[in-house]
Structure formats: structure tokens, C-alpha cells
DRENLUM-255065 format. One record per residue (C-alpha): residue number from 1; x, y, z; residue in one letter. Coordinates in steps of 0.2 Angstrom, whole numbers, plus 2048, in hexadecimal, padded with zeros to 3 digits. Example, Ala and Ser with C-alpha at 12.3 -4.5 7.8 and 13.67 -1.06 7.14 Angstrom:
<1; <83E; 7EA; 827>; 'a'>
<2; <844; 7FB; 824>; 's'>
***
This chain:
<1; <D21; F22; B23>; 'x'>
<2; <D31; F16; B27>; 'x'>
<3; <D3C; F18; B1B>; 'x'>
<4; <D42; F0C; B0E>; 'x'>
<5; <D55; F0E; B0E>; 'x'>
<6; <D5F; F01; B13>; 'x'>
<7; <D66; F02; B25>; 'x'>
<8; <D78; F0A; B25>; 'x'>
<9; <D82; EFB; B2A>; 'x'>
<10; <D8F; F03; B35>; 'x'>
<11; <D94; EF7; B43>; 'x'>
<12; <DA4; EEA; B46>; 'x'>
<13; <D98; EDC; B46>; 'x'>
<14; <D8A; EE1; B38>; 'x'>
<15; <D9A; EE3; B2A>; 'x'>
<16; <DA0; ED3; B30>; 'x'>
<17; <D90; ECA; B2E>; 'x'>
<18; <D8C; ED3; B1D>; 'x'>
<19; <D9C; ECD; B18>; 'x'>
<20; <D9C; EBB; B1C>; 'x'>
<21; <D89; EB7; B16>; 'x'>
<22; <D8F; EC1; B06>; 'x'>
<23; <D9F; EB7; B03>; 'x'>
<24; <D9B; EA8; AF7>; 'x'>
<25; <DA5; E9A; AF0>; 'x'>
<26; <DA7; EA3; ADE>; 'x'>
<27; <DAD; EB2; AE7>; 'x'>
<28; <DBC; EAE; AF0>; 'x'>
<29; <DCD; EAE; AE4>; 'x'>
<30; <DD3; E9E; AE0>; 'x'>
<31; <DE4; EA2; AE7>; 'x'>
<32; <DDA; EA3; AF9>; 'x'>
<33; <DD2; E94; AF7>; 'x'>
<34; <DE1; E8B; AF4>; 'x'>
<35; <DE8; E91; B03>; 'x'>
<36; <DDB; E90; B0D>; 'x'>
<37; <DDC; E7C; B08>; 'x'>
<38; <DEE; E7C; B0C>; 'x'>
<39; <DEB; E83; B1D>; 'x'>
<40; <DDD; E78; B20>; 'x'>
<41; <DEA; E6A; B19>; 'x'>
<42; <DF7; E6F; B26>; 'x'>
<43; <DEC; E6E; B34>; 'x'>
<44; <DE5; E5E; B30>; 'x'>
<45; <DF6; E55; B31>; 'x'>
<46; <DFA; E5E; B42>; 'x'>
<47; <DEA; E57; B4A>; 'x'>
<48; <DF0; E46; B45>; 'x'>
<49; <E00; E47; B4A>; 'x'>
<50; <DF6; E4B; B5B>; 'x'>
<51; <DEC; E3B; B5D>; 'x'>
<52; <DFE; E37; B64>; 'x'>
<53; <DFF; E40; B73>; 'x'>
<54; <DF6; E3D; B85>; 'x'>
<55; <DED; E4D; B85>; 'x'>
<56; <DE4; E48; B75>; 'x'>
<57; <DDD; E38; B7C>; 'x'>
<58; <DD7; E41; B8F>; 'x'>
<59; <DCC; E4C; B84>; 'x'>
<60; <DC5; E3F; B7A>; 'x'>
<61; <DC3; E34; B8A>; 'x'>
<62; <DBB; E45; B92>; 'x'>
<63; <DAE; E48; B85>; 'x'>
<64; <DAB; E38; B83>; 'x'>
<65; <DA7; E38; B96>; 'x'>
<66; <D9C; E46; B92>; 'x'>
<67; <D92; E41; B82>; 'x'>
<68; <D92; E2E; B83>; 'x'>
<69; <D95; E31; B6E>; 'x'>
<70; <D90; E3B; B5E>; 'x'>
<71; <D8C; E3B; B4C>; 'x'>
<72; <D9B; E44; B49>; 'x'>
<73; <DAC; E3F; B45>; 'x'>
<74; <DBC; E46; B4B>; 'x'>
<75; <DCB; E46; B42>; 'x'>
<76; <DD8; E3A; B45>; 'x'>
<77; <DCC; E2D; B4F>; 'x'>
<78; <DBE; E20; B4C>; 'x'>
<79; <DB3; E28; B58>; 'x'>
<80; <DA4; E32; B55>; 'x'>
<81; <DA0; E41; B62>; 'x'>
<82; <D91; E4E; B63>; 'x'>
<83; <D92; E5F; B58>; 'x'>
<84; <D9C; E6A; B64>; 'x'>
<85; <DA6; E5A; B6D>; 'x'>
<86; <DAD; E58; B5B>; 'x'>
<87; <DB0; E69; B59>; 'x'>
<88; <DB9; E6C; B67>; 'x'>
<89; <DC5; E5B; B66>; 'x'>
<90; <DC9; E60; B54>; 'x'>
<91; <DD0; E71; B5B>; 'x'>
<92; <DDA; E69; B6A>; 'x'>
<93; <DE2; E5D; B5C>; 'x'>
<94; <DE7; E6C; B50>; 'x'>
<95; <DEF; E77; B5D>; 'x'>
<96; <DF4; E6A; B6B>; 'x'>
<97; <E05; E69; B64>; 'x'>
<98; <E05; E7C; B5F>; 'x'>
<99; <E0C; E77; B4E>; 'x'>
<100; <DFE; E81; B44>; 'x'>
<101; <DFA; E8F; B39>; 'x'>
<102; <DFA; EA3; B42>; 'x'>
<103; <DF4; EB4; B3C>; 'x'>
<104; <E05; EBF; B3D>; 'x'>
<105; <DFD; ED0; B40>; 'x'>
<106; <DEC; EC7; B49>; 'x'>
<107; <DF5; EBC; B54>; 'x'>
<108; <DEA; EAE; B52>; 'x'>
<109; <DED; E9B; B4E>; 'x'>
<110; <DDD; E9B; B41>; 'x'>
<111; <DDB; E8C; B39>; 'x'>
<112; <DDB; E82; B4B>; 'x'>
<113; <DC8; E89; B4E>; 'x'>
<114; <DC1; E8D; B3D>; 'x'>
<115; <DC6; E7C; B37>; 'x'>
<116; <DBE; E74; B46>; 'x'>
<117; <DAF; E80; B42>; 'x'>
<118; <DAC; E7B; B31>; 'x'>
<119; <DAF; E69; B32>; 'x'>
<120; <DA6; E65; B41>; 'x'>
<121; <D96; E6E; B3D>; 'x'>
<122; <D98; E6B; B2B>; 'x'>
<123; <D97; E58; B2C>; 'x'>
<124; <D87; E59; B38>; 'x'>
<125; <D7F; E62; B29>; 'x'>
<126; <D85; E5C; B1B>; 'x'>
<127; <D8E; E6B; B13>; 'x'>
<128; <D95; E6A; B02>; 'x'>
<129; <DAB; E6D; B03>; 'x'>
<130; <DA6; E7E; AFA>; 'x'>
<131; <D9C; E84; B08>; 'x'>
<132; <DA7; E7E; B17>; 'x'>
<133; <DB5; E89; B0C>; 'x'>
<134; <DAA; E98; B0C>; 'x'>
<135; <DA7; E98; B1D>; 'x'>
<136; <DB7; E94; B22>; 'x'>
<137; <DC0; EA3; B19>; 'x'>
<138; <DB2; EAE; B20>; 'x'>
<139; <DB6; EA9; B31>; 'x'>
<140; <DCA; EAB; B2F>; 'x'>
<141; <DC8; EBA; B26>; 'x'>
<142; <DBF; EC3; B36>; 'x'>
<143; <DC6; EBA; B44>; 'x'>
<144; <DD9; EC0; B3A>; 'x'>
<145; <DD3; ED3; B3C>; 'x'>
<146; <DCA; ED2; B4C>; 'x'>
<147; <DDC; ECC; B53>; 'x'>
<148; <DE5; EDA; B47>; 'x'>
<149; <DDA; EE7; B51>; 'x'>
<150; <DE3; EE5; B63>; 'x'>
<151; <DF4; EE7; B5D>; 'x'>
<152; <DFB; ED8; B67>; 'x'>
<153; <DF4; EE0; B74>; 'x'>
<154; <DEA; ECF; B7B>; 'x'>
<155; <DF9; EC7; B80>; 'x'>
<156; <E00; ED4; B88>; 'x'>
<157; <DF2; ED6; B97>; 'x'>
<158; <DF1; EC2; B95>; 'x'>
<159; <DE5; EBD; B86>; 'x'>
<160; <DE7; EAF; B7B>; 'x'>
<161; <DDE; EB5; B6B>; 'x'>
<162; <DDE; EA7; B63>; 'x'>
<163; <DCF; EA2; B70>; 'x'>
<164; <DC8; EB3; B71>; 'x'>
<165; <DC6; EBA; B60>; 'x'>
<166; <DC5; EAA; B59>; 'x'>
<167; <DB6; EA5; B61>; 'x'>
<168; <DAF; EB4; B55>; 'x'>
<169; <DB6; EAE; B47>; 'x'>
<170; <DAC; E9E; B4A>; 'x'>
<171; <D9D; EA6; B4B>; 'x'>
<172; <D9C; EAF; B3D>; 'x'>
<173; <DA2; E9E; B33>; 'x'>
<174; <D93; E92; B3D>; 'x'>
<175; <D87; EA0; B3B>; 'x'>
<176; <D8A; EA1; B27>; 'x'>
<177; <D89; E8D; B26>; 'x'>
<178; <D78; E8F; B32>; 'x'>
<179; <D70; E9C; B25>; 'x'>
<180; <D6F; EA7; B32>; 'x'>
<181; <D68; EBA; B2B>; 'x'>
<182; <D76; EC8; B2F>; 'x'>
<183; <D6B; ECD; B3F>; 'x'>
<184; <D6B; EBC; B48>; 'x'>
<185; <D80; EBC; B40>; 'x'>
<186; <D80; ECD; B4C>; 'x'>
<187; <D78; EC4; B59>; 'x'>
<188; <D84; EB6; B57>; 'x'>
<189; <D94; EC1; B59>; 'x'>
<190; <D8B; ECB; B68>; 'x'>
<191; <D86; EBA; B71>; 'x'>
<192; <D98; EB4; B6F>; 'x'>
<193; <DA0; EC2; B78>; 'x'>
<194; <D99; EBA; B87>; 'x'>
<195; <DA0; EA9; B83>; 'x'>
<196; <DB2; EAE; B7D>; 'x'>
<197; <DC3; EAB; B86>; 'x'>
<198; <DD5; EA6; B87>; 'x'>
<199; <DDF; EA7; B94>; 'x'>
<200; <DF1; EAA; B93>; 'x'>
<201; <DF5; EA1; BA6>; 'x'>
<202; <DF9; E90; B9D>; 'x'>
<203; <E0E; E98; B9A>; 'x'>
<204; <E11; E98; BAD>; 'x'>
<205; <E0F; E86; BAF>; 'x'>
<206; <E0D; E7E; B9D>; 'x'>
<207; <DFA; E7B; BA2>; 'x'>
<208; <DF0; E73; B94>; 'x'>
<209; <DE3; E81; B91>; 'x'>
<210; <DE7; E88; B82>; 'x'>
<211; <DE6; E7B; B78>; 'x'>
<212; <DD4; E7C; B7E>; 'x'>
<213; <DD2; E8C; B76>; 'x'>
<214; <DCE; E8B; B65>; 'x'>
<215; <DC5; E7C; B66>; 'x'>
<216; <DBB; E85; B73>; 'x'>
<217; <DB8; E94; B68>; 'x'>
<218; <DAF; E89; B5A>; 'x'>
<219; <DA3; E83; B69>; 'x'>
<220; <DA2; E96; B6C>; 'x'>
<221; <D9F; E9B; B5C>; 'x'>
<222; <D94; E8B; B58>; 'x'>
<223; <D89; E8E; B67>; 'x'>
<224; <D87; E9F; B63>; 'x'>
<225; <D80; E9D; B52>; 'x'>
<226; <D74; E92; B59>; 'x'>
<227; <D6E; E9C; B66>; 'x'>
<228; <D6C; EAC; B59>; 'x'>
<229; <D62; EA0; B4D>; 'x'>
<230; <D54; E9C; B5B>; 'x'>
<231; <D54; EAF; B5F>; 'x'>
<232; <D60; EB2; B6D>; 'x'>
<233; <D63; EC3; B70>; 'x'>
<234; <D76; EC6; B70>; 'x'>
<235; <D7F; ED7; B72>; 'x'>
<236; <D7F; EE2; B63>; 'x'>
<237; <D8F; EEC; B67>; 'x'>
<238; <D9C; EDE; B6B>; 'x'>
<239; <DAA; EE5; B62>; 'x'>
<240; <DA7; EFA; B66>; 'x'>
<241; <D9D; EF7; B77>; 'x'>
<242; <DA3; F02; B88>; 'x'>
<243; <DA5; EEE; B8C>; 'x'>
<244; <DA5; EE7; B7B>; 'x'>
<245; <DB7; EDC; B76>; 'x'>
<246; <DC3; EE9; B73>; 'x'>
<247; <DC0; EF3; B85>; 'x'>
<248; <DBD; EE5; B90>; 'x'>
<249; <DCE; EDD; B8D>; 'x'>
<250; <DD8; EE8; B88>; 'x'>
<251; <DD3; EF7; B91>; 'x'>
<252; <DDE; F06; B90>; 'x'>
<253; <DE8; EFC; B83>; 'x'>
<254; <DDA; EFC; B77>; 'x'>
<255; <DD9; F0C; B68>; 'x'>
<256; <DCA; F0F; B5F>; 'x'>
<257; <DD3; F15; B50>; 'x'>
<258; <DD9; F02; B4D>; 'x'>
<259; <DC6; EFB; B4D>; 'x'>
<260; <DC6; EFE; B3B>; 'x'>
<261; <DD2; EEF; B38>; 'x'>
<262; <DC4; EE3; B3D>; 'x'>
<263; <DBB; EE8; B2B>; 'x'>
<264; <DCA; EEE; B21>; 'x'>
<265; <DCA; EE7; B10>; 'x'>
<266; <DBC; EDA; B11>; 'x'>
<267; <DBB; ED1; B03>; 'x'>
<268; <DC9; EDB; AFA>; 'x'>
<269; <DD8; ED8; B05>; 'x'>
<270; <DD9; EC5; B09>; 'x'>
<271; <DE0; EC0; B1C>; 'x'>
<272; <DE0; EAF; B16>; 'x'>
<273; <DF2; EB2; B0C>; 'x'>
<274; <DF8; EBB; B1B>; 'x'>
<275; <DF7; EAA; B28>; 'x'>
<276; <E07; EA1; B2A>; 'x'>
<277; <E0C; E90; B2A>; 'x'>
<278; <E16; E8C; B37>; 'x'>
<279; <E28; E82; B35>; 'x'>
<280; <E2C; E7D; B46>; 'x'>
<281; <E1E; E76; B54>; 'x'>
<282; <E21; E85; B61>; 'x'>
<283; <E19; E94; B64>; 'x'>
<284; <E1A; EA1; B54>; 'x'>
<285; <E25; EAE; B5E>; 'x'>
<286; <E33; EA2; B60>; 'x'>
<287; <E36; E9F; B4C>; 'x'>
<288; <E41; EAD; B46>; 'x'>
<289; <E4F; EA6; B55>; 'x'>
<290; <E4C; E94; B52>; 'x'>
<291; <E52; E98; B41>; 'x'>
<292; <E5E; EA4; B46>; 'x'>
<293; <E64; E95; B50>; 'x'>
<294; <E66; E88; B42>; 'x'>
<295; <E6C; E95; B37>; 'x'>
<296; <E7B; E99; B42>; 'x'>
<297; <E7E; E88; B44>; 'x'>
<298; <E7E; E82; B32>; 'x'>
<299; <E86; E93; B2D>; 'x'>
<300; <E98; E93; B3A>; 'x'>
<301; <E96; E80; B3F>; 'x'>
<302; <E96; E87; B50>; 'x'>
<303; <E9A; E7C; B5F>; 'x'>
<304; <E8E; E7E; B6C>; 'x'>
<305; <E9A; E7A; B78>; 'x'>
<306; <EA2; E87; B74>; 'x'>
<307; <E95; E96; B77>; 'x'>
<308; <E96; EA0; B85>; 'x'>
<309; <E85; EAB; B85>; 'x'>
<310; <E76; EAC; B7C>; 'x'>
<311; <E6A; EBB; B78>; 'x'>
<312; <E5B; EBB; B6F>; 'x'>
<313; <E54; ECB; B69>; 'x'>
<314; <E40; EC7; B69>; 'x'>
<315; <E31; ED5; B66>; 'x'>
<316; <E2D; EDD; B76>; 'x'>
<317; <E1A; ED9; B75>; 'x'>
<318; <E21; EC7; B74>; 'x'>
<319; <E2C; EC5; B84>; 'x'>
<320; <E1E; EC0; B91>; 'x'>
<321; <E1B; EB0; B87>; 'x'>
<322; <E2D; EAA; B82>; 'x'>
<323; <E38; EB1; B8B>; 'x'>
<324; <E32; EB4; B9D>; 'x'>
<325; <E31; EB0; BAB>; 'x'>
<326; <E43; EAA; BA7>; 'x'>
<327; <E45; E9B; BB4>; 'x'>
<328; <E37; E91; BAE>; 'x'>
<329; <E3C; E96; B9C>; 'x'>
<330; <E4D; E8E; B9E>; 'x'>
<331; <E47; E7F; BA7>; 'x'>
<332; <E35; E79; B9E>; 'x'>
<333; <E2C; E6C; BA6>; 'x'>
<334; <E21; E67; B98>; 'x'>
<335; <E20; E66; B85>; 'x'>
<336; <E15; E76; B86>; 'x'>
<337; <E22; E7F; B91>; 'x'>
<338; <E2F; E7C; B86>; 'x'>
<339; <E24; E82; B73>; 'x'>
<340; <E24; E94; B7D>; 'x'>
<341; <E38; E94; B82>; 'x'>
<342; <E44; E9E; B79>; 'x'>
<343; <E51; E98; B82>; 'x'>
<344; <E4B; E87; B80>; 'x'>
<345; <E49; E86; B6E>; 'x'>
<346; <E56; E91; B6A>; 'x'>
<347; <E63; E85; B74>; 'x'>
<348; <E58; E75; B6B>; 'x'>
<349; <E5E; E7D; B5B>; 'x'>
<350; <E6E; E81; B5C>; 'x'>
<351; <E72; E6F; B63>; 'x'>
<352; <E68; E65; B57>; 'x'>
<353; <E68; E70; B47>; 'x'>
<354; <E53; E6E; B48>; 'x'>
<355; <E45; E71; B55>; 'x'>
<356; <E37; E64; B4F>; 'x'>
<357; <E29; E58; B5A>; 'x'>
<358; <E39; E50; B5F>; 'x'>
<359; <E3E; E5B; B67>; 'x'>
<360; <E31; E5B; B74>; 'x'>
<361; <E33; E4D; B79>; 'x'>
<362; <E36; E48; B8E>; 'x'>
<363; <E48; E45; B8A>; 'x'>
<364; <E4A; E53; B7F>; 'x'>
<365; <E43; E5D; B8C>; 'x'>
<366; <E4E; E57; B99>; 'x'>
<367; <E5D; E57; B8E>; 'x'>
<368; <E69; E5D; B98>; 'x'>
<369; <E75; E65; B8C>; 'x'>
<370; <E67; E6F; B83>; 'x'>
<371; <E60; E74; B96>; 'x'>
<372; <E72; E79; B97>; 'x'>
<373; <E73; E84; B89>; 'x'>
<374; <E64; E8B; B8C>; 'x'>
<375; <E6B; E91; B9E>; 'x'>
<376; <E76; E9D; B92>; 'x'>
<377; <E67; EA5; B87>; 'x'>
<378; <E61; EB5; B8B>; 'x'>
<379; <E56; EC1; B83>; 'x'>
<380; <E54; ED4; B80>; 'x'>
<381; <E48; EDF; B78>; 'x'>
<382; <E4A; EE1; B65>; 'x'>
<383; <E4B; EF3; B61>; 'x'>
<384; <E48; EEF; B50>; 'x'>
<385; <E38; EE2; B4F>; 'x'>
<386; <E2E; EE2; B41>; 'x'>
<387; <E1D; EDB; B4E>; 'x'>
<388; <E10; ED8; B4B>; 'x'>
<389; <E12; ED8; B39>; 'x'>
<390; <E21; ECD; B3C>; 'x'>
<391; <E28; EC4; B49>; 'x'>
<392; <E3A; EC5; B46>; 'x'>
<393; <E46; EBF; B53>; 'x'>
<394; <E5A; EC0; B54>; 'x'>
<395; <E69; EB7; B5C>; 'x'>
<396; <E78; EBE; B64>; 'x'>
<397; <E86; EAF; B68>; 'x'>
<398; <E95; EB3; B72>; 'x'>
<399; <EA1; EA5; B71>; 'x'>
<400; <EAF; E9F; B7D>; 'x'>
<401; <EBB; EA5; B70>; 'x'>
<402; <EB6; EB9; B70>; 'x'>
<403; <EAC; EB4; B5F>; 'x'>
<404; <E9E; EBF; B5D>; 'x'>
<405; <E90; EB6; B52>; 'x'>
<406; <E7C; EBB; B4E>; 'x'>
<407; <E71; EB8; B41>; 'x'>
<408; <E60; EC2; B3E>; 'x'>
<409; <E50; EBA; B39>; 'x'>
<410; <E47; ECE; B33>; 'x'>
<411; <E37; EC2; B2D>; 'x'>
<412; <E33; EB4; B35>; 'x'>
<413; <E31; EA4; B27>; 'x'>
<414; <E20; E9D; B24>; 'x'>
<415; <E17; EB0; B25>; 'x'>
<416; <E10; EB5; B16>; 'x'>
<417; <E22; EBD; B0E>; 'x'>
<418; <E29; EAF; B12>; 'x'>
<419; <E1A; EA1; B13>; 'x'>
<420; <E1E; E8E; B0E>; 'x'>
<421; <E1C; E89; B00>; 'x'>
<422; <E0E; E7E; AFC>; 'x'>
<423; <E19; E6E; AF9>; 'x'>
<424; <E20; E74; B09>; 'x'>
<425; <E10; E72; B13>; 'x'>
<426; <E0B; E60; B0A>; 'x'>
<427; <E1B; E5A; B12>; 'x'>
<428; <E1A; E63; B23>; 'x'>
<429; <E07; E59; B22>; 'x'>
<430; <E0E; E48; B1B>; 'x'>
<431; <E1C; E49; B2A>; 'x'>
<432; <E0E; E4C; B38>; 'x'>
<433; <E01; E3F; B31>; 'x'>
<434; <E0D; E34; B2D>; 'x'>
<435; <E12; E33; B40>; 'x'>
<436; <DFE; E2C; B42>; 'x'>
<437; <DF9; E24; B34>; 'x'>
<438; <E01; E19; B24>; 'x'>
<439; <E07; E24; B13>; 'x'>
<440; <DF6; E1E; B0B>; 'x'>
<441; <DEA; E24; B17>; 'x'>
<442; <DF4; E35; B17>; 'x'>
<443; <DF3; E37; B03>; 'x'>
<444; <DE0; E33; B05>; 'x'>
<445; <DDE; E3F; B11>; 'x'>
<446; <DE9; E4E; B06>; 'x'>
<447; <DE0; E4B; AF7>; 'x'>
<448; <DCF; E4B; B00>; 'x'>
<449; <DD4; E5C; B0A>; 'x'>
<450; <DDC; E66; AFA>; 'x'>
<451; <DCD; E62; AF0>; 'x'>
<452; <DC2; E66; AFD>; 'x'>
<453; <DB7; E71; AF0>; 'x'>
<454; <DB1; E63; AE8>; 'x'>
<455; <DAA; E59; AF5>; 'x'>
<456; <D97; E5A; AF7>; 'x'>
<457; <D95; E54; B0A>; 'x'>
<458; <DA2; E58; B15>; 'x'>
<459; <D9C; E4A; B1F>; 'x'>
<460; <DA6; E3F; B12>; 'x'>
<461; <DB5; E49; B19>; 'x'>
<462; <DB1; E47; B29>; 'x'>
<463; <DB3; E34; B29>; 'x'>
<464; <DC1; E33; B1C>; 'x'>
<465; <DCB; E3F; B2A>; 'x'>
<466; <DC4; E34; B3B>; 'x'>
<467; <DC7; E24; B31>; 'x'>
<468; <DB9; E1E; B29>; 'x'>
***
């Protein structure tokens, strides 16, 4: 006779479908919400601010090519694209300019798929704001401890989490909008092991991709939902498998004992509080020496001129992405080269007293005093980082005059011991919507986004954010 206890639930991907069909609007904190809303805030300015540069017009002019149009809006633009079109241009707009939100210890940018996620997929069916939140959170939430797992360890054998454990994240958050049961929400997680990636190939040459990836992890993890809802048979062990997640990219680097962080404290401890804001528009590893930078400058009124030798003390796990190889480094080509250069930014910095979008542009890249300064920044190991928890940074200036100077950045600003504020984050939103669209518009939209729980279609969001 079967038996009529419940089956132990004791896989990655089972807890984290119980836990994101379980989790209801009524049951997330109201501190959680409200940040989840400023996140989701922050992003949304980001992607307008994007609508400004070439690479967000040959998207929308290639998925165009492909759909000929859509029902659904995109943010920043008139037109209307197919579900996963719309999906993916709304996560090219949030990262493109690599100004948005990251998971300290995941290592992921979250808000630049799950927002896609819930938006897109939201719209088509006509979600209330309170259940786009739900699902959001309950995507952020896993795809933040799915990163914490590896350790920083996806970057280091040349993964862009953001693009691979996102994707996961996004499952789980279109799965729970579809109504999927928990078995299809496995299937869903096991079919998108197949369907995530990231690579890391973009910082030899300043190559577009990544900001592909978390647009391409909602499709992902939108296609997989779908798939499991018609009964497509995915692989149940994607996180544990002899080829599941952990084991096929990290390989030796992978240790069983650290799969419990992708479960830890569901619905106890919230990730949600733990994803920083970012202050500068440059990869997170770079943030603790940008201020360092300013710091030293505002601190000594140091002359520039006057410096004879830069050294940056980065994380170790950090140095593949922004600080080698050195050459290209000290001379980017591009706007992308130069958001994962130490010795860009730091020289940017301490010339300017800032590193903003300005920053990046064509002359700022070919400035030829910050290229020579940043022919005089070095880096070593920091024997005392604080990754992945934090990513601290420090600067060591040797001046012409035998001056030694540093200033130390132990936890980096905009991580959750030292997030922005919320006023903070409005601003950073009204400075990078304001660069696309009048003040008006830009209150609009805030006041639709940070009372998102109160909307009863997120279609009506939708259009507010594509302009009507």
C-alpha cells in the first residue's frame, strides 16, 4: 500500500520551488518590498539613460529585424516587441551601461534579469504590481544564493554569473507567475541548465556580450517555464548532478559542503537587503579605489602631476577582470574596456574628482592625461580583502616629492553596510532619466515604480515605462 507521507523534499531545486510558490505578497517584510522597489527604481532609470547609446538602438533594430513587432512594451521606447524580445531589450538597457544593482557575496547584477523577467511576462498576462513583486523577490532571492554557492569561483574559470545563475533565478520568478506546480518549477530549473550562459571573453576586447546576458537569462528562464508547463521533461538534479551547475563549470573548484548556501535562510534571511546600489557606472570591483581615488584627492589636494606611481591593492579573485591583462587595461578602446580598468578609473578619479557616464565618453577615453596617469597605476594582491563579502580596494601614491599617500576603502559604499540611502537612489534615478526623458515623465515614472504594489495590471506600467 503507497504510503501517504508527503515526499521528503531534499534537492537544490525542489526547496527552491517550495519556496517561491510559497512566498506571497503578505509574507515578504515591508522593509523588503521597499527595497525591492528601490532596486527595481534604480534599474529603470539606468535603462533610460540607455536608449542613449548605439548599442541600445542595433538591439532594438535586430529584434525588430526578427519579430516584425509585439504586444509588449519595452522600457524607454514606443515600440512594442514579442514576450522574450521585450525581455531581452529590457536587460540590455539595465546593464548596458553596467551602472546597476550586484549581489556582494553572489556576484550577480540581479535586478538586470529579474526585472526584465517580471515586467515583460507580467504585462503579456496582465499581473497585478503585487504579484510581479512576489515573483521578483523569489527570483533575486535564489538566483543571490545560487551565485553565494561558487564562491567567486565563476569568474575565475571565465563565467559571468550574472548570465548563468540568473537565468535560474528567472525561472523560478516566470514559473511562479505561470502557476506552474513545484514539479514542472523542478523541471523548469532542470531544463534551464541546458539553456544558461555567460561568458567572460567580452574583457579581452570590450565585446558587447555581456550586456546580452541578463537579458538572455530572462528568455532562459522564460522559455523554460514554458516548456515545464507543456510537460517538458528537464533534468532533476541541475544543482547536485555528476554534470549539474556547480561541477560542470567549476570543476575541481566546486565544494559540496557550500551547496547549502543556495537554501540557507529561505524566507527567514532576505538577499534582497544584501544587493547593492551602485555609485559609479563601472564594474563593482573597481569601487572601493574610485573612492579611494576622490578621497585622496579631496583629502591632500593632490596634484596629479605631481604623482609618481600608483598601486592598487584589489582582491585576488578580482584581478583577471580589472586589472589584467595590463596593456589593454591602461589603454581601453571602448566604454566597456574602460568600466573594467583599474587603472583607468582610478587615474579618471583622481583627475576629475568623480568617475560618472561622463566619463566614458570617446574623449574621455582618449584623454590623454588620464591615459597618462593610468600608465603609472599598478596593482598588487590585497593581503587583507574582505571578498566576497566585500569588495574593498586600496591606493598607494608615491609622489615626486618622496610623499607617501593611501587611503583604504575596507567596505566598499553602496553594499549593504554601507548601501545608499533611498533619497540617494531617487537621485542617482532622476540623474540617469533625466539624460532621456523631461523631469515630468521621470516623476511619473518613480511614483508609478515605488508604488508598484498597488498597481492591478502591470501592463499599465508597461506603457507608462515605454511611453504610453
Amino acid at each position: 500500500m503507497p504510503s501517504s507521507a508527503p515526499r521528503r523534499v531534499s534537492l537544490v531545486s525542489e526547496r527552491l520551488a517550495h519556496f517561491a510558490l510559497t512566498l506571497t505578497f503578505d509574507r515578504i517584510p515591508a522593509a523588503v518590498v521597499n527595497r525591492a522597489k528601490h532596486l527595481m527604481l534604480d534599474a529603470v532609470g539606468i535603462a533610460l539613460a540607455s536608449t542613449g547609446f548605439d548599442f541600445a538602438h542595433r538591439t532594438l533594430s535586430a529584434l525588430r529585424a526578427l519579430s516584425g513587432g509585439g504586444e509588449v512594451p519595452v522600457i524607454g521606447f514606443s515600440e512594442r516587441l514579442p514576450l522574450r524580445d521585450a525581455a531581452l531589450l529590457d536587460g540590455v538597457l539595465i546593464h548596458g551601461l553596467d551602472y546597476d544593482d550586484t549581489h556582494t557575496e553572489g556576484v550577480v547584477h540581479t535586478s538586470a534579469s529579474h526585472l526584465p523577467t517580471v515586467l515583460a511576462l507580467g504585462a503579456a498576462r496582465h499581473e497585478s504590481g503585487e504579484e510581479a513583486l512576489a515573483a521578483y523577490v523569489a527570483g533575486v532571492e535564489a538566483a543571490a544564493r545560487l551565485g553565494a554557492v561558487a564562491k567567486g569561483g565563476f569568474h575565475q574559470v571565465g563565467f559571468h554569473p550574472t548570465g548563468l545563475v540568473g537565468a535560474f533565478g528567472c525561472a523560478l520568478a516566470a514559473g511562479k507567475l505561470l502557476g506552474l506546480t513545484a514539479e514542472q518549477l523542478v523541471m523548469a530549473q532542470g531544463i534551464t541548465l541546458s539553456a544558461a550562459s555567460g561568458s567572460l571573453e567580452f574583457l579581452e576586447d570590450g565585446a558587447w556580450t555581456k550586456r546580452f546576458h541578463p537579458g538572455w537569462a530572462a528568455v532562459a528562464g522564460i522559455t523554460a517555464a514554458h516548456l515545464a508547463q507543456h510537460g517538458f521533461v528537464g533534468a532533476r538534479r541541475a544543482y547536485e548532478g555528476r554534470f549539474g551547475l556547480y561541477r560542470s563549470h567549476l570543476q575541481e573548484r566546486f565544494e559540496e559542503k557550500n551547496l547549502g548556501l543556495a537554501t540557507a535562510g529561505l524566507g527567514e534571511v532576505w538577499e534582497v537587503m544584501q544587493v547593492a546600489v551602485k555609485p559609479f557606472p563601472a564594474c563593482h570591483f573597481t569601487h572601493a579605489c574610485a573612492d579611494a581615488a576622490i578621497a585622496l584627492r579631496e583629502r591632500g589636494r593632490l596634484d596629479p602631476s605631481a604623482i609618481e606611481r600608483v598601486t592598487a591593492l584589489v582582491p585576488a579573485e578580482v584581478v583577471k577582470t580589472v586589472c589584467e591583462p595590463e596593456a589593454n587595461k591602461k589603454r581601453p578602446q571602448n566604454p566597456y574596456d574602460a568600466q573594467f580598468s583599474i587603472p583607468f578609473i582610478v587615474a579618471s578619479a583622481l583627475l576629475r574628482g568623480r568617475f560618472s557616464l561622463d566619463e566614458l565618453a570617446p574623449e574621455a577615453i582618449a584623454d590623454p592625461q588620464i591615459l597618462a596617469l593610468a600608465d603609472r597605476v599598478g596593482y598588487k594582491v590585497d593581503p587583507n580583502s574582505g571578498f566576497p563579502r566585500y569588495y574593498s580596494g586600496e591606493l598607494l601614491v608615491e609622489t615626486t616629492d618622496g610623499r607617501p599617500l593611501s587611503h583604504r576603502e575596507a567596505i566598499n559604499r553602496g553594499s549593504s553596510e554601507r548601501p545608499l540611502s533611498e533619497a540617494e537612489i531617487v537621485r542617482k534615478f532622476h540623474d540617469n532619466a533625466g539624460r532621456a526623458t523631461s523631469p515630468e515623465r521621470a516623476r511619473e515614472i518613480a511614483h508609478a515604480m515605488l508604488s508598484l504594489e498597488e498597481a492591478g495590471d502591470v501592463a499599465t506600467l508597461a506603457r507608462t515605462l515605454g511611453g504610453g
